[in-house]
C-alpha positions as CSV (number, residue, x, y, z in Angstrom):
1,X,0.0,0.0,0.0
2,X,1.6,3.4,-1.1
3,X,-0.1,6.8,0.8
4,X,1.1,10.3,0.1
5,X,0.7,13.4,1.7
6,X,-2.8,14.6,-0.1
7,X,-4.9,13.7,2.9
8,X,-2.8,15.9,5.4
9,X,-4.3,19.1,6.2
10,X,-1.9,22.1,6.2
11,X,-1.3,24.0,9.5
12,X,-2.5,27.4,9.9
13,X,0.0,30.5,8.0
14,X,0.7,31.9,10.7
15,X,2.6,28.8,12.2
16,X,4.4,27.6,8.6
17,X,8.5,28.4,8.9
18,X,9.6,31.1,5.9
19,X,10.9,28.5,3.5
20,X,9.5,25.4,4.3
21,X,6.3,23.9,3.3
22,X,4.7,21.4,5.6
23,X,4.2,18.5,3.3
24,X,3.0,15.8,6.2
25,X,2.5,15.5,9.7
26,X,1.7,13.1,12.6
27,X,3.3,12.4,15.9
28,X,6.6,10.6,14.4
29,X,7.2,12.4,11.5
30,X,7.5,15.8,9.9
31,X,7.9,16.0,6.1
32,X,8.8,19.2,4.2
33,X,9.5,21.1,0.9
34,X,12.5,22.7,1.6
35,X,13.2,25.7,-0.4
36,X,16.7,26.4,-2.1
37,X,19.0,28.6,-0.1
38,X,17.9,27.2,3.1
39,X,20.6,25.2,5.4
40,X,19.6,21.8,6.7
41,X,21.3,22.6,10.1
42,X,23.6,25.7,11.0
43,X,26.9,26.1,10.0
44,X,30.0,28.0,11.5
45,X,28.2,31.5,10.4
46,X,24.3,30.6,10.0
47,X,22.3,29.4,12.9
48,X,19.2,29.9,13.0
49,X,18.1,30.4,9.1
50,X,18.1,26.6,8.5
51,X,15.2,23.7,8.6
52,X,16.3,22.2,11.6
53,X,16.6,25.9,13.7
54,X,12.7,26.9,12.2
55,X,11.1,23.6,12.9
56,X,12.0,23.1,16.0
57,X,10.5,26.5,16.5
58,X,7.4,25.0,14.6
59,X,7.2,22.2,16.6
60,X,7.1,24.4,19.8
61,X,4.8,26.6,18.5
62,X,6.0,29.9,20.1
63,X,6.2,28.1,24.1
64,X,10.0,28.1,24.3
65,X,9.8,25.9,27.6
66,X,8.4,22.9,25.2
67,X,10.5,19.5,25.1
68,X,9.1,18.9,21.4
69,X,11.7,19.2,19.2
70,X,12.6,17.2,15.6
71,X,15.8,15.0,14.8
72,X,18.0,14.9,11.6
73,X,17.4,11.9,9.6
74,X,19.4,13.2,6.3
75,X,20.1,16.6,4.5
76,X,19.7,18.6,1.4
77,X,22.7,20.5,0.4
78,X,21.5,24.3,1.1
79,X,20.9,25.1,-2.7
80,X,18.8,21.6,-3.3
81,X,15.0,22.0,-3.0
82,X,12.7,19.2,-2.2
83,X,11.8,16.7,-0.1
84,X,13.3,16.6,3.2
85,X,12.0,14.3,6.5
86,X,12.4,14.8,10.3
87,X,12.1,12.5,13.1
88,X,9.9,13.8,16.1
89,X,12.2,11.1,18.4
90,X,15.5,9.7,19.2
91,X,14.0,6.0,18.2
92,X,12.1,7.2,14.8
93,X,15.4,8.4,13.9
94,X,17.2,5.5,14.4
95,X,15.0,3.4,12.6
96,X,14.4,5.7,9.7
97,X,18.1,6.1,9.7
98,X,18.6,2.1,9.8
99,X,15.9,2.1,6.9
100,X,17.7,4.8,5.2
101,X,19.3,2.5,1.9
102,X,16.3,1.1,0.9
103,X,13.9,4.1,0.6
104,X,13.6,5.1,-2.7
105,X,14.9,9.0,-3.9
106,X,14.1,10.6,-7.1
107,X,15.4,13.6,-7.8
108,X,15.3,16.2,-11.0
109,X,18.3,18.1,-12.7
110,X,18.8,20.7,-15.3
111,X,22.2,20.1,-16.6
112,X,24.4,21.9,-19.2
113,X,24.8,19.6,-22.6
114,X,23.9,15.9,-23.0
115,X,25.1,12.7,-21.7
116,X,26.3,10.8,-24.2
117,X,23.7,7.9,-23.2
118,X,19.9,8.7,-22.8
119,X,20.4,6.4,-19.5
120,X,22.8,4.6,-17.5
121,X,24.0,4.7,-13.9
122,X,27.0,6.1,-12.5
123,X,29.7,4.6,-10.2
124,X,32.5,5.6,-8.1
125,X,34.6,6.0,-4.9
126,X,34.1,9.6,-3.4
127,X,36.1,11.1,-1.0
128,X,36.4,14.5,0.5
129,X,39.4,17.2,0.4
130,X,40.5,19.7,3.3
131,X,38.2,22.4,1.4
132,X,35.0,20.0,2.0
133,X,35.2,19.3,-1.9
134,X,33.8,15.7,-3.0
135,X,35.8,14.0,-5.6
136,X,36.2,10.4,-7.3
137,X,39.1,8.6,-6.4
138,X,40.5,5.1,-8.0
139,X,41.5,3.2,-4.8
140,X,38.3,1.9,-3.0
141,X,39.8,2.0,0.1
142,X,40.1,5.9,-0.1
143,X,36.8,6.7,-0.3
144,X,33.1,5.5,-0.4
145,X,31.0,3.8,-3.2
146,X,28.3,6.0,-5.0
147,X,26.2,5.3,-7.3
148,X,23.9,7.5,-9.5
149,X,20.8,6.4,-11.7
150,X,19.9,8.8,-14.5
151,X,17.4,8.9,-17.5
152,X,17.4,12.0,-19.7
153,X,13.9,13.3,-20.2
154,X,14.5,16.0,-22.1
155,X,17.3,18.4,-24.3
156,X,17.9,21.5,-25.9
157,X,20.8,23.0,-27.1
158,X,22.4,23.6,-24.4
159,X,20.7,22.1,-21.4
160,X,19.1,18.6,-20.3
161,X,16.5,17.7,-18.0
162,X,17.3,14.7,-16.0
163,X,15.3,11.9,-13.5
164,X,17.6,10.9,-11.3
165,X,17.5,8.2,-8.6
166,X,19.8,7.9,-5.9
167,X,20.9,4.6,-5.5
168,X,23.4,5.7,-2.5
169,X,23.6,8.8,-0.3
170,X,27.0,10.1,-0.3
171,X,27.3,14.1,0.6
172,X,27.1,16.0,-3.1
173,X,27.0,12.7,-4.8
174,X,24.8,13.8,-7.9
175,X,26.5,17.2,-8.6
176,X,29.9,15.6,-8.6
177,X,28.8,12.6,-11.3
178,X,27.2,14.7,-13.4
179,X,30.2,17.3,-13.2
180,X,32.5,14.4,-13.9
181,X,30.6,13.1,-16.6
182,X,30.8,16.6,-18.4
183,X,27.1,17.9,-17.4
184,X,27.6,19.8,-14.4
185,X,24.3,20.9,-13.1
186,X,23.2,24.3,-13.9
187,X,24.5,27.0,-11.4
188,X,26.3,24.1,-9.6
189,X,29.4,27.1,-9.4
190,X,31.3,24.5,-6.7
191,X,31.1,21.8,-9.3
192,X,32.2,23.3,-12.8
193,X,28.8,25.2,-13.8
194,X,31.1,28.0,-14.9
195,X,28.8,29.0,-18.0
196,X,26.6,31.8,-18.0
197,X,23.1,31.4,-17.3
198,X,20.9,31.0,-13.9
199,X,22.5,31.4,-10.5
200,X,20.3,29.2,-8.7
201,X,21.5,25.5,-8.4
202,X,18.8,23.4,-10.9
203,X,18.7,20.6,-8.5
204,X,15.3,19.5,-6.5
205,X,14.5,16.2,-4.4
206,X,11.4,15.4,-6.0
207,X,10.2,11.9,-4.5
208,X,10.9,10.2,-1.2
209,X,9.2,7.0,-0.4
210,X,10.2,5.6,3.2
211,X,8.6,2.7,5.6
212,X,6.5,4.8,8.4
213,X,8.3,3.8,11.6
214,X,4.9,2.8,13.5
215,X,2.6,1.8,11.1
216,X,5.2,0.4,8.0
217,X,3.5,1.3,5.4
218,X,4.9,2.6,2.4
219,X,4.5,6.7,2.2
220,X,5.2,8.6,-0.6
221,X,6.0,12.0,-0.3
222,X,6.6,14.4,-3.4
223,X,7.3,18.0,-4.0
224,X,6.5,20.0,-7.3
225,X,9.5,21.5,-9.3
226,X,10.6,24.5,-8.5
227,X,9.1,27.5,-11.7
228,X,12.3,28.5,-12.5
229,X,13.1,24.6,-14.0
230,X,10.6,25.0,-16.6
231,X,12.1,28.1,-17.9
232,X,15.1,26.4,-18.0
233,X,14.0,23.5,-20.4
């Protein structure tokens, strides 16, 4: 049995965090639409402008002596939109967590030129730098395995519009195949998007289907592509 989000009833406006859109709630889970921009969790300079900061303020609604708060599960890189899931408890999260590899992600892409085949997947080892730059490496034992499924939907001359399912979850994963392979992703400027054009990064976590932790059924969750994509293509 597959459920989505459609039967969840939105909470009132006053009460929705600026940049995230309440996709599903109930006492174990909160799913969201993150916008792009918007840190998962701080960072050395940001605090309290990210997901984790504003929903925990959500969660509270405004009584600041509340012991609700939400737990990390994964995260979006700050310029990826889409999909993003928090735990309401230290057990949800390790479950979900545990769960994490089978659950099914599909995200979109607007890269610049073509892959030379209309589908295929993408493998190898990543490993990180001392700038926090992902990269592949040739000695397994260097790095970690990644792997990338794409399907090319749609080109132009200069741009393609990709489905893309993530098949592992390594930090940056998608943006550094698709850089590799020649396509960076449109205003990826970390990852070789050096050509002109938009300044927004053209990646969006479209789809996330995960096992509920209390009842285990199969939820579906999905977020709609940001306008700027379809200008784009």
């Amino acid at each position: 049995m597959t459920k989505s989000q459609a039967s969840f009833k939105a909470p009132p406006r006053k009460y929705q965090p600026k940049g995230l859109t309440i996709l599903y709630e109930d006492r174990d889970i909160l799913v969201v639409d993150k916008a792009g921009g918007l840190l998962t969790i701080s960072s050395e300079t940001v605090r309290e402008n990210t997901a984790y900061y504003l929903l925990n303020s959500y969660v509270r609604k405004g009584n600041q002596k509340s012991r609700k708060r939400v737990f990390i599960v994964h995260r979006l890189d700050r310029d990826t939109s889409g999909v993003l899931v928090f735990a309401k408890s230290e057990p949800v999260k390790r479950f979900l967590q545990a769960e994490w590899a089978g659950f099914q992600k599909q995200y979109y892409a607007v890269v610049h030129g073509t892959p030379p085949k209309q589908a295929g997947v993408i493998t190898s080892t990543l490993a990180e730098n001392s700038a926090h730059k992902v990269y592949s490496v040739r000695d397994p034992k260097k790095g970690k395995l990644a792997r990338t499924r794409y399907r090319v939907l749609k080109s132009t001359a200069t741009c393609s519009l990709l489905e893309i399912e993530l098949l592992t979850g390594r930090k940056n994963q998608i943006r550094v195949h698709l850089s590799e392979g020649g396509c960076p992703v449109v205003g990826d400027k970390k990852y070789g998007a050096t050509k002109k054009g938009p300044q927004r990064l053209a990646l969006h976590a479209a789809s996330l289907t995960l096992l509920h932790p209390h009842s285990k059924e199969s939820m579906t969750f999905t977020a709609p592509l940001p306008p700027f994509f379809n200008s784009l293509i």
